[in-house]
C-alpha positions as CSV (number, residue, x, y, z in Angstrom):
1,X,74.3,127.7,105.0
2,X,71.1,129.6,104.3
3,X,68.2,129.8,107.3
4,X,66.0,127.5,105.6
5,X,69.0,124.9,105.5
6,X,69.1,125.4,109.2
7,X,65.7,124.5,109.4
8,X,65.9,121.7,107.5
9,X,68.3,120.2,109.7
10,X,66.8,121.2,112.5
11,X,63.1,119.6,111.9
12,X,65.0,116.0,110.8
13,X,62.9,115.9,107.5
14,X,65.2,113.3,106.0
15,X,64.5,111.6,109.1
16,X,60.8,111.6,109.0
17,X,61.3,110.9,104.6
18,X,63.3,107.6,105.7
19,X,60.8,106.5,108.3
20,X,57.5,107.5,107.0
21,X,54.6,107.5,109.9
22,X,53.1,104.3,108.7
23,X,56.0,102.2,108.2
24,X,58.4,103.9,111.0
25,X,58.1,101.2,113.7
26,X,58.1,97.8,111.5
27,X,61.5,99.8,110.1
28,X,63.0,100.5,113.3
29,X,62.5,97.1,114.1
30,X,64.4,95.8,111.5
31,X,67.6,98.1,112.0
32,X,67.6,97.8,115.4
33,X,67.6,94.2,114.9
34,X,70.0,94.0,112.3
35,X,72.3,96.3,114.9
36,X,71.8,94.0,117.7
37,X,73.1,91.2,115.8
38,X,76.3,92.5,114.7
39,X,77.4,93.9,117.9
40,X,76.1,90.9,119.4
41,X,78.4,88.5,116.7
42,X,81.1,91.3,117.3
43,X,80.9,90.6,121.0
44,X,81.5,87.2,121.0
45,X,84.7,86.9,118.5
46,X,85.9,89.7,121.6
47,X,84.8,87.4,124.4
48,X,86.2,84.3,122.1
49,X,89.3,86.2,121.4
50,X,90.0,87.5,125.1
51,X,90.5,84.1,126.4
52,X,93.4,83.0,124.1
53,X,95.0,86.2,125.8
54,X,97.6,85.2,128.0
55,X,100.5,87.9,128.1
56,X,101.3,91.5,126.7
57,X,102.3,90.3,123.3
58,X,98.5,88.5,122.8
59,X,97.2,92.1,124.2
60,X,99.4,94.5,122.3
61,X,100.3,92.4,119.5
62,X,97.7,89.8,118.7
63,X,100.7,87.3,119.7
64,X,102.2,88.1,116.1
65,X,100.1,85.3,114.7
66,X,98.6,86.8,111.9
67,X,99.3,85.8,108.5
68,X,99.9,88.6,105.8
69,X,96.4,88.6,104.3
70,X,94.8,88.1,107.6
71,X,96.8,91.3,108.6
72,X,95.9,93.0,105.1
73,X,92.2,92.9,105.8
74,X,92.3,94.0,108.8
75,X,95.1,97.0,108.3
76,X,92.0,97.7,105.3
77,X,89.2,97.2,108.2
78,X,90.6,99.8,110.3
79,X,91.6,102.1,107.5
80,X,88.7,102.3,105.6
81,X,86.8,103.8,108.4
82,X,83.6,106.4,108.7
83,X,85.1,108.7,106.9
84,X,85.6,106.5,103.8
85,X,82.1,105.5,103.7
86,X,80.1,108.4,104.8
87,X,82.7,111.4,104.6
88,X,83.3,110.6,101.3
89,X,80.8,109.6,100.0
90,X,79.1,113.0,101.1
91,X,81.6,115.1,99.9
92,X,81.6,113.7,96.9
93,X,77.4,114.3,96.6
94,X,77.7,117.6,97.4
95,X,81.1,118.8,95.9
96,X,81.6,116.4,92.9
97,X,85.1,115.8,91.9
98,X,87.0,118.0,94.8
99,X,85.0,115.4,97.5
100,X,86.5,112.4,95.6
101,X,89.9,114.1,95.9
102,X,89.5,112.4,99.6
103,X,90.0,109.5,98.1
104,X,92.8,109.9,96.0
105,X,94.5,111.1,98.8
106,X,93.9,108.9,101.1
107,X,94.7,105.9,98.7
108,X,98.3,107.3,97.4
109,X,99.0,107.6,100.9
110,X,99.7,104.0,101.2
111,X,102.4,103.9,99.1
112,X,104.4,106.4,101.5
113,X,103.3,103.9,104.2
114,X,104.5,101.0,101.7
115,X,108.2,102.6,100.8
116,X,109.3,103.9,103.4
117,X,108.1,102.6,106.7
118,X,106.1,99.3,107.2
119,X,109.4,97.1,107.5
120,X,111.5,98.9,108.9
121,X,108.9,99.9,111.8
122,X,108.1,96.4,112.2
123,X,111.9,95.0,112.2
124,X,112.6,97.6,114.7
125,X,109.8,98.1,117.2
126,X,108.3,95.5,119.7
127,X,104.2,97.4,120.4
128,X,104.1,101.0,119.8
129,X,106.0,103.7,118.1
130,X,108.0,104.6,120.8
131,X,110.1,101.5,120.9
132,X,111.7,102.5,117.4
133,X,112.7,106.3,118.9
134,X,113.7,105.1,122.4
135,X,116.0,101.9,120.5
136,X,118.3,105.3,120.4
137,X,118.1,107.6,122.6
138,X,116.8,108.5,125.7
139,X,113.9,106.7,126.9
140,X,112.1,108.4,129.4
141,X,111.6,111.6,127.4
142,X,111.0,110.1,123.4
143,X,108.5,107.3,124.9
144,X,106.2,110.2,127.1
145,X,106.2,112.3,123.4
146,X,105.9,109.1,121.8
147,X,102.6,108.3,123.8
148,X,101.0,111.7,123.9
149,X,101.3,112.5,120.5
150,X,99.8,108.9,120.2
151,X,97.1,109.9,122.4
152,X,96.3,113.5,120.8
153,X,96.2,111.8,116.9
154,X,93.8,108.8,118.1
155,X,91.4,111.1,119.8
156,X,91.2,113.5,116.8
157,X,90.6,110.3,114.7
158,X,88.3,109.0,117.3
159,X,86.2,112.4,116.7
160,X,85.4,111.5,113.4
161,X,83.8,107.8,114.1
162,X,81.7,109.0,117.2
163,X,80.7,111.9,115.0
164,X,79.3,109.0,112.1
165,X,77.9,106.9,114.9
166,X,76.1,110.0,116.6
167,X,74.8,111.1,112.9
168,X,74.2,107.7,111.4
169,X,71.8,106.5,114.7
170,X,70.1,109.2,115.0
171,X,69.0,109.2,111.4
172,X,67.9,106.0,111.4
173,X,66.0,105.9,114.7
174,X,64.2,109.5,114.2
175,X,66.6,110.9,116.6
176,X,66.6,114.6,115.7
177,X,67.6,115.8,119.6
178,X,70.9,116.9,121.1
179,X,70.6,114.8,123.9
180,X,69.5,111.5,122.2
181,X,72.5,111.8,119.6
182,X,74.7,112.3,122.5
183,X,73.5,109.8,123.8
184,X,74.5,107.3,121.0
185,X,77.8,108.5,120.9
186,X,77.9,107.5,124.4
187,X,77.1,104.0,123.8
188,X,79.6,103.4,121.0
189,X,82.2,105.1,123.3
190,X,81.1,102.0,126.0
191,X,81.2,99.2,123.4
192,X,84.7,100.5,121.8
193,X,85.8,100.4,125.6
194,X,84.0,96.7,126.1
195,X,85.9,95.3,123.0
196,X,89.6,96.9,123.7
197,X,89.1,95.7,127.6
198,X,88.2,92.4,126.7
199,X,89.9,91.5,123.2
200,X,93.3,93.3,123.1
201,X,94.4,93.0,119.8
202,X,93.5,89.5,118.7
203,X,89.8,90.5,119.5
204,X,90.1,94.0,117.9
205,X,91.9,92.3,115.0
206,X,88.9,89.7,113.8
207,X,86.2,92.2,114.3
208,X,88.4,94.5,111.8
209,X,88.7,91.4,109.4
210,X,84.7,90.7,109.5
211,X,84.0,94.7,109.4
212,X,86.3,94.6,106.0
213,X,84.4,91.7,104.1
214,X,80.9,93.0,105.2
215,X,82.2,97.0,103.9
216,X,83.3,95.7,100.6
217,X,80.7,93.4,100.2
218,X,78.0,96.6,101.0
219,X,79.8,99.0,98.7
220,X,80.2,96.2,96.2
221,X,76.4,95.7,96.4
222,X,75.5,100.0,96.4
223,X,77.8,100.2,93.5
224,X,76.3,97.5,91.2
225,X,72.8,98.9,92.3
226,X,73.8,102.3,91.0
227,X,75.5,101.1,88.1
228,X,72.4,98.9,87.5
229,X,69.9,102.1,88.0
230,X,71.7,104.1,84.8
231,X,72.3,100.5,82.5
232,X,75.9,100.8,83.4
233,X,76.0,103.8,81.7
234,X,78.7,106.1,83.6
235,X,78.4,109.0,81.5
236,X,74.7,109.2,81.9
237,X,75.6,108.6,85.8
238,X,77.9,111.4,86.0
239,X,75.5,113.3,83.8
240,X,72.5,113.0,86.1
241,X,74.8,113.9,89.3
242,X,75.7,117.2,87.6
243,X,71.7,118.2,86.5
244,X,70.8,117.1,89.7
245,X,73.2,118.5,92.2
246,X,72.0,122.2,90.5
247,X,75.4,123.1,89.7
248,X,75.7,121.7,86.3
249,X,79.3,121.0,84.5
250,X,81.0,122.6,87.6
251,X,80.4,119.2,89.8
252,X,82.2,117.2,87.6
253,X,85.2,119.6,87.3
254,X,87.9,120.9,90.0
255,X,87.1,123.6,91.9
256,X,83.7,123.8,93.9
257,X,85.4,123.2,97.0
258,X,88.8,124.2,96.4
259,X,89.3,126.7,93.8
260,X,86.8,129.8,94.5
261,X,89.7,132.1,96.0
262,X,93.2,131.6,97.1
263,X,92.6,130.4,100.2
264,X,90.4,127.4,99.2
265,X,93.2,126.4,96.8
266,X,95.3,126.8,99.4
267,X,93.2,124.7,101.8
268,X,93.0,121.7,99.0
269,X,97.3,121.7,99.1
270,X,97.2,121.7,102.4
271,X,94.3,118.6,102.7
272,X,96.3,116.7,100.0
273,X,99.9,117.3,101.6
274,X,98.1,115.8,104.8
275,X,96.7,112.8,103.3
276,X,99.4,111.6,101.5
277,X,102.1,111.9,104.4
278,X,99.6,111.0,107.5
279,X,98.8,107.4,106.8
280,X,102.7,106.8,107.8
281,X,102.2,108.4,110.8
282,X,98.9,107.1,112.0
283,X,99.3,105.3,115.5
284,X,96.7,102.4,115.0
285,X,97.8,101.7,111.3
286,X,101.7,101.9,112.9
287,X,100.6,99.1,115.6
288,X,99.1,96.6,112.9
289,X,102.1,96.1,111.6
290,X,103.4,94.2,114.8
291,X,100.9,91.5,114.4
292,X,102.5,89.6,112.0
293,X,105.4,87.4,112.5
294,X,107.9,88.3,110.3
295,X,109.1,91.4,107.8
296,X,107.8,89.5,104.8
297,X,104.6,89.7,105.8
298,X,104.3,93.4,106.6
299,X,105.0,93.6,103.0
300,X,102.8,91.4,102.5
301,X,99.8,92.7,104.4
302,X,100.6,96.7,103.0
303,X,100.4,95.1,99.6
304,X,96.6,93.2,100.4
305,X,95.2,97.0,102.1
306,X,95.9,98.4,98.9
307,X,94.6,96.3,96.7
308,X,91.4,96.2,98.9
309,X,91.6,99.8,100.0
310,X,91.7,100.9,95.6
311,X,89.4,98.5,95.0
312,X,86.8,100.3,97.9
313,X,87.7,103.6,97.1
314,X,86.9,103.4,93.8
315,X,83.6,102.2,94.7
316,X,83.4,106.1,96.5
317,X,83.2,107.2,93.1
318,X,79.6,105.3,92.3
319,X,78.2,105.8,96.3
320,X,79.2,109.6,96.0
321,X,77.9,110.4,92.4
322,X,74.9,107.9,92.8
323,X,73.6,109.4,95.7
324,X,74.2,112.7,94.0
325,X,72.4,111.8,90.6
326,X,69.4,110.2,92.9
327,X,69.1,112.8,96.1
328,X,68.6,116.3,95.8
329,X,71.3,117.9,98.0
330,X,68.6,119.6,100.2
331,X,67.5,116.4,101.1
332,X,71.3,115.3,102.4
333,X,72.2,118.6,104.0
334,X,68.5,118.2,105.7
335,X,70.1,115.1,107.0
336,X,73.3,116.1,107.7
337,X,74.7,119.5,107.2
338,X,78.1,118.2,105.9
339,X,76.8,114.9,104.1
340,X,77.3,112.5,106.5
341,X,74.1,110.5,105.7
342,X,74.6,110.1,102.1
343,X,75.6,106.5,101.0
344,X,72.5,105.4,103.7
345,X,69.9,107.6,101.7
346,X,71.5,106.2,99.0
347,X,70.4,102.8,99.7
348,X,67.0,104.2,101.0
349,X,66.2,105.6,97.3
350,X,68.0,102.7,95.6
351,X,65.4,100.4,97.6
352,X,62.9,102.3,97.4
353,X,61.7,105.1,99.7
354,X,58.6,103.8,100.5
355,X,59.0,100.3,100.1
356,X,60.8,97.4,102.6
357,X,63.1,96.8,99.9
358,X,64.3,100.1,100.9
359,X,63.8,99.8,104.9
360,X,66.0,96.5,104.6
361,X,68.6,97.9,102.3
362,X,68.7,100.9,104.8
363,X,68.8,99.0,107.1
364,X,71.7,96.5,106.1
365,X,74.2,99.3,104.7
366,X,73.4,101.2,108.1
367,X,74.1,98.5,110.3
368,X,78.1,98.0,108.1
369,X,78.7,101.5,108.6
370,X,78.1,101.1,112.6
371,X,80.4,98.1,112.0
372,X,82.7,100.0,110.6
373,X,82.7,102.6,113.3
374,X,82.6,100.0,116.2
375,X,85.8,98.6,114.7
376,X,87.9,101.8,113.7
377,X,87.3,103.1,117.3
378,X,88.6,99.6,118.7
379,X,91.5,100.1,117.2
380,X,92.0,103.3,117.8
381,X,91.3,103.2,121.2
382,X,93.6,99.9,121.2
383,X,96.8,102.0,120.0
384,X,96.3,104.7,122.2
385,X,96.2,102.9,125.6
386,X,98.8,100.6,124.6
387,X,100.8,103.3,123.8
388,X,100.0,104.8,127.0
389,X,100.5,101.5,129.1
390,X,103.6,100.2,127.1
391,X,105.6,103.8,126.9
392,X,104.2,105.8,129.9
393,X,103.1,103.6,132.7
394,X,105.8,100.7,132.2
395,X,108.8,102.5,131.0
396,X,108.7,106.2,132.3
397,X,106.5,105.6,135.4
398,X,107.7,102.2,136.3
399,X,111.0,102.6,134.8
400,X,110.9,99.5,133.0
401,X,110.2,97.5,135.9
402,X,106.1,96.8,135.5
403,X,105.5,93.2,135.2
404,X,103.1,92.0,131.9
405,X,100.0,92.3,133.8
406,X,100.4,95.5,135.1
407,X,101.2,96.7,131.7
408,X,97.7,95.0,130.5
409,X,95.5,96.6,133.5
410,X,97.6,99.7,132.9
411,X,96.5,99.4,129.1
412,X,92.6,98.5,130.2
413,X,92.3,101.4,132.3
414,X,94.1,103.8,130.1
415,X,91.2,102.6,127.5
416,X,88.3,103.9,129.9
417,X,89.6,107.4,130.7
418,X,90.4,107.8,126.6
419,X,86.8,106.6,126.0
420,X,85.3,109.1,127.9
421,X,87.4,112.0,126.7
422,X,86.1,110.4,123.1
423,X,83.0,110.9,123.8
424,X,82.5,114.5,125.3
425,X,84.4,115.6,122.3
426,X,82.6,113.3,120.0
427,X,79.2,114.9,120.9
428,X,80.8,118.4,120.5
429,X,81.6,116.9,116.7
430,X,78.5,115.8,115.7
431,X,78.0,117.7,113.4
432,X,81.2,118.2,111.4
433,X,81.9,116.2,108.1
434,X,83.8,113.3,109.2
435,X,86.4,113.0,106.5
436,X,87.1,116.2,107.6
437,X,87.7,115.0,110.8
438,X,89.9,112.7,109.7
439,X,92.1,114.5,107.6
440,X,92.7,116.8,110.8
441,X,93.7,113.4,112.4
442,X,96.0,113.2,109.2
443,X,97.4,116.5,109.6
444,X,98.7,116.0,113.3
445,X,100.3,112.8,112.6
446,X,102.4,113.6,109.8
447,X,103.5,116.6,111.8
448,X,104.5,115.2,114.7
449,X,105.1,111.7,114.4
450,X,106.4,111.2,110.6
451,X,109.0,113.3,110.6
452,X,110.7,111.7,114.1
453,X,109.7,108.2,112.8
454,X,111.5,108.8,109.5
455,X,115.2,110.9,111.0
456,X,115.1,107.7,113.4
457,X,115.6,104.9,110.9
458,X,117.4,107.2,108.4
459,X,119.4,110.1,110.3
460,X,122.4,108.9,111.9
461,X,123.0,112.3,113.4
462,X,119.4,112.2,114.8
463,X,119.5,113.1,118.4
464,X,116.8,113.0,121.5
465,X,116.5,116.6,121.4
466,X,115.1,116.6,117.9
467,X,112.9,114.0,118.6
468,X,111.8,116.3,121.2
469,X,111.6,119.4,119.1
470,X,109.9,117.9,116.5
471,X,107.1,115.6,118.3
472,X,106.2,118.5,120.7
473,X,106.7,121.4,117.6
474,X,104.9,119.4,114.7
475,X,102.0,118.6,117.5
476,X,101.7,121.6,119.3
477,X,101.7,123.5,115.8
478,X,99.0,121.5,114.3
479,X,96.3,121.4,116.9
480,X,97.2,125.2,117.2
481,X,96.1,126.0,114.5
482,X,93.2,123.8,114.2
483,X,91.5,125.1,117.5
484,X,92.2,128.8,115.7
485,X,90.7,127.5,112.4
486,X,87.3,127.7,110.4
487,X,86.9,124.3,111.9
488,X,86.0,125.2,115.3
489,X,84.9,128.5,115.0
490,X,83.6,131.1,112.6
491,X,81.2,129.8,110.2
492,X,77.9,127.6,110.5
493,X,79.3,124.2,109.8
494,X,82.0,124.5,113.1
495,X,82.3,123.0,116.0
496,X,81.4,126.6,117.4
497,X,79.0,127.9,114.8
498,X,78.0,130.4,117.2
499,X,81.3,132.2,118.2
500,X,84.2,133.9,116.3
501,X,87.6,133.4,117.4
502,X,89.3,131.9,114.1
503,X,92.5,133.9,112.9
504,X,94.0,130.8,110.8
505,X,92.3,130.9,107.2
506,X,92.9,127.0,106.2
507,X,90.7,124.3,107.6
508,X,93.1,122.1,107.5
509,X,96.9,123.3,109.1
510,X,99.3,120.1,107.5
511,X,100.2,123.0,104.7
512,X,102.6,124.9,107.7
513,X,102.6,121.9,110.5
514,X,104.3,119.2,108.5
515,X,107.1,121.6,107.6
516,X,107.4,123.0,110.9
517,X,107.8,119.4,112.2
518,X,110.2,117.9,110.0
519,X,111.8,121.6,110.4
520,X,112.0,121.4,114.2
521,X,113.5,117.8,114.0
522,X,116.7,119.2,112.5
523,X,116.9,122.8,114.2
524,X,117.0,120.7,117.4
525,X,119.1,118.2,116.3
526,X,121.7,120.7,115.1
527,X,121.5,122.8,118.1
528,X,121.8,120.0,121.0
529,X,125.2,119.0,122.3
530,X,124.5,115.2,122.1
531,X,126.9,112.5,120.9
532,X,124.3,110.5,118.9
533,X,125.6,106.7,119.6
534,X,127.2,105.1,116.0
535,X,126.5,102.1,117.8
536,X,122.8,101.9,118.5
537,X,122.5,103.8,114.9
538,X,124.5,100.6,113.2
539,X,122.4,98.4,115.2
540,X,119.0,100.2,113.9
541,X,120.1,100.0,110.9
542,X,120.5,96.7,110.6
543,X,118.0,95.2,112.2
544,X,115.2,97.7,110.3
545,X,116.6,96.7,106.9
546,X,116.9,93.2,107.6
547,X,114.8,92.0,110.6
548,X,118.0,90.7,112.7
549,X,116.6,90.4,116.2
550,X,113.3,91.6,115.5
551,X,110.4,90.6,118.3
């Protein structure tokens, strides 16, 4: 990034274009307003919500009462998270077709999810992930790797949405200081810990369902706008974006982000191999799947998120390209150095920049993508303390002998002490592109937690030493390499712009994690001396392909 782009960012003059002098406090009014209501509404389906629940399976597990669609919507709620709508949709402005490659990725992913492990998982486990390892080996050991790999993916995917909270708030409210964008990532780190406290899963799951309607309907709404603004013209749309982004037929063609050396290229392999084998891994998607009372309608739901997830991510391609044929990119890396703030400019200039039309569009597409954030964090946060409270509290501290509530306080309190480890890193974030973020998220899970998931329904020989080898190699591996990459250090878009200790080339590690998890799993198992158990295998096996004796 040049000086002046430094500058840029530093003076907010996106900021001050949004919310010229004259009109800055009647438009601040009408966000904040329009913010205010949602979390209000949000906050009393969670208040609602919290008093139908009565045991650990209404906290964890939303009482498996959901129906298939219900489930759907939200398993799209809390996928479709900042990163879809602002990650993408700035990578996309700035880098053409390599940002919508996001996307692809991202959507493919759910057919791995699909294939290979939504029934079985939810035949076979009871809350979290660890109940499918420890149904065959030792529990004390799987279920503490179980929950802090759990932990470690959840926060990195929790960096991403206080990262869009911190960027999107501060845009909108003329917030161009460290402190008052640390500040907002405070308070959506105290509302994501209000919900899970309060809600549990039923809570967490309606405000995911209301968060999905209200995206859809928004991106639905940007993308007819766009499609409106060029007469539905897509080849004059895609025309536009390449004139206007400065870099001509190059935008619309591989290679501007991954493709100018080796290592790029190599970085885009290692992105997509992360994408498309994370999604299985991911703890809060994983959890979802328990909400529903039978294996039909895991299928069920998987099927609905992709139907809605396609549908939204195709919708990428007109927020992305529209906000690149209408914005200059100065003006978004003014913003946002890494394009956060793209698909709300977007509606700004498809409004009208100076006009209320504008403000209130702003304004309205602003206040979904908080929604979106508030939710995604919920259930985030929600998998991570239950996995804590259900795994490491009742079964390796307790032994198996903590009572329901303890379990639940165990889970509340849990919730707290991840929320404010969320949001010291989260402010340290701010100013990385989220879909970034969330493909690091991506990375770690199918490193660590894929692999085990997958030799435990499938590998008869599978043993608890593998499970060992490969949780604690495929995580220790990935986030390795990631605190040695680009990402935190070395150049002026990381965490660390200002120091130099990178030696890892790729931004992105799932290119040498995965296989060194998956890897691990069978060194381990081979080595170790175990006696796997036919018996508990046979029993798996069953019960995953079949759903005999499922919770």
């Amino acid at each position: 990034m040049t000086p002046a782009q430094h500058t840029l960012s530093a003076t907010g003059r996106a900021s001050h274009t949004l919310l010229a002098a004259g009109e800055a406090s009647e438009h601040r009014t009408l966000i904040i307003t329009l913010f205010a209501v949602f979390v209000a509404a949000t906050l009393v389906i969670t208040v609602w919500a919290g008093r139908q629940t009565k045991d650990a399976a209404d906290f964890y597990a939303g009482g498996r009462q959901f129906t298939g669609f219900q489930n759907g919507l939200a398993v799209s709620g809390d996928y479709m998270s900042a990163a879809s709508f602002l990650g993408i949709a700035g990578a996309i402005a700035l880098f053409g077709y390599d940002g919508f490659l996001y996307s692809i990725g991202f959507l493919v992913a759910w057919l791995v999810a699909l294939l290979l492990v939504a029934e079985p998982l939810r035949n076979s486990g009871r809350y979290t992930m660890g109940d499918v390892l420890a149904y065959r080996m030792r529990q004390r050991p799987v279920r503490t790797a179980a929950g802090t790999s759990t932990i470690v993916v959840s926060i990195f995917y929790l960096l991403a949405q206080m990262a869009g909270a911190g960027v999107l708030v501060s845009l909108l409210l003329g917030i161009t200081s460290d402190g008052g964008k640390i500040g907002i990532v405070a308070l959506v780190g105290v509302l994501m810990i209000v919900y899970v406290t309060i809600g549990g899963m039923k809570g967490t799951t309606w405000v995911q369902m209301v968060k999905a309607v209200l995206l859809i309907a928004g991106a639905l709404l940007l993308t007819f706008l766009v499609l409106l603004k060029f007469d539905f013209d897509v080849s004059e749309l895609l025309g536009r974006a390449a004139d206007n982004s400065g870099k001509g037929s190059a935008f619309l063609e591989p290679g501007l982000k991954y493709g100018a050396t080796g290592t790029t290229k190599l970085d885009f392999l290692s992105l997509g191999i992360a994408l498309v084998l994370g999604t299985a891994g991911l703890p809060h998607i994983l959890i979802r799947f328990y909400t529903v009372p039978t294996a039909k309608a895991a299928r069920k739901s998987v099927i609905w998120a992709i139907g809605l997830i396609g549908a939204f991510y195709l919708m990428t391609l007109a927020l992305g390209f529209g906000a690149a044929a209408l914005i200059k990119p100065g003006e978004i890396i003014a913003s946002n150095k890494a394009g956060n703030t793209a698909a709300p400019l977007l509606a700004l200039h498809l409004g009208g920049v100076d006009s209320n039309w504008g403000a209130i569009l702003l304004a309205t597409i602003s206040a979904v993508a908080f929604a979106t954030i508030l939710a995604v964090v919920a259930g985030l946060t929600l998998a991570s303390s239950s996995s804590f409270a259900h795994d490491i509290y009742a079964n390796v501290i307790k032994r198996g002998q903590a009572t329901d509530k303890q379990e639940v306080s165990a889970a509340r309190w849990a919730t707290v002490g991840i929320g404010a480890v969320s949001i010291v890193l989260g402010a340290l974030a701010r100013d990385l592109n989220v879909a970034g973020l969330v493909a690091l998220a991506f990375a770690v899970a199918a490193s660590a937690n894929l692999p085990t998931i997958l030799y435990s329904l499938f590998w008869k020989r599978f043993t608890t030493t593998g499970a060992l080898w490969s949780i604690y190699g495929g995580l220790v591996t990935a986030v390795g390499l990631v605190l040695f990459s680009p990402v935190v250090s070395g150049k002026p878009t990381s965490m660390f712009p200002d120091v130099d200790f990178h030696w890892f080339p790729l931004e992105n590690p799932g290119l040498i994690s995965i296989p060194v998890g998956f890897l691990l799993g069978v060194v381990g198992t081979l080595l170790s001396k175990e006696t796997p158990d036919a018996g508990k295998y046979a029993e798996l096996e069953v019960r995953s392909l079949t759903g005999t004796g499922a919770h």
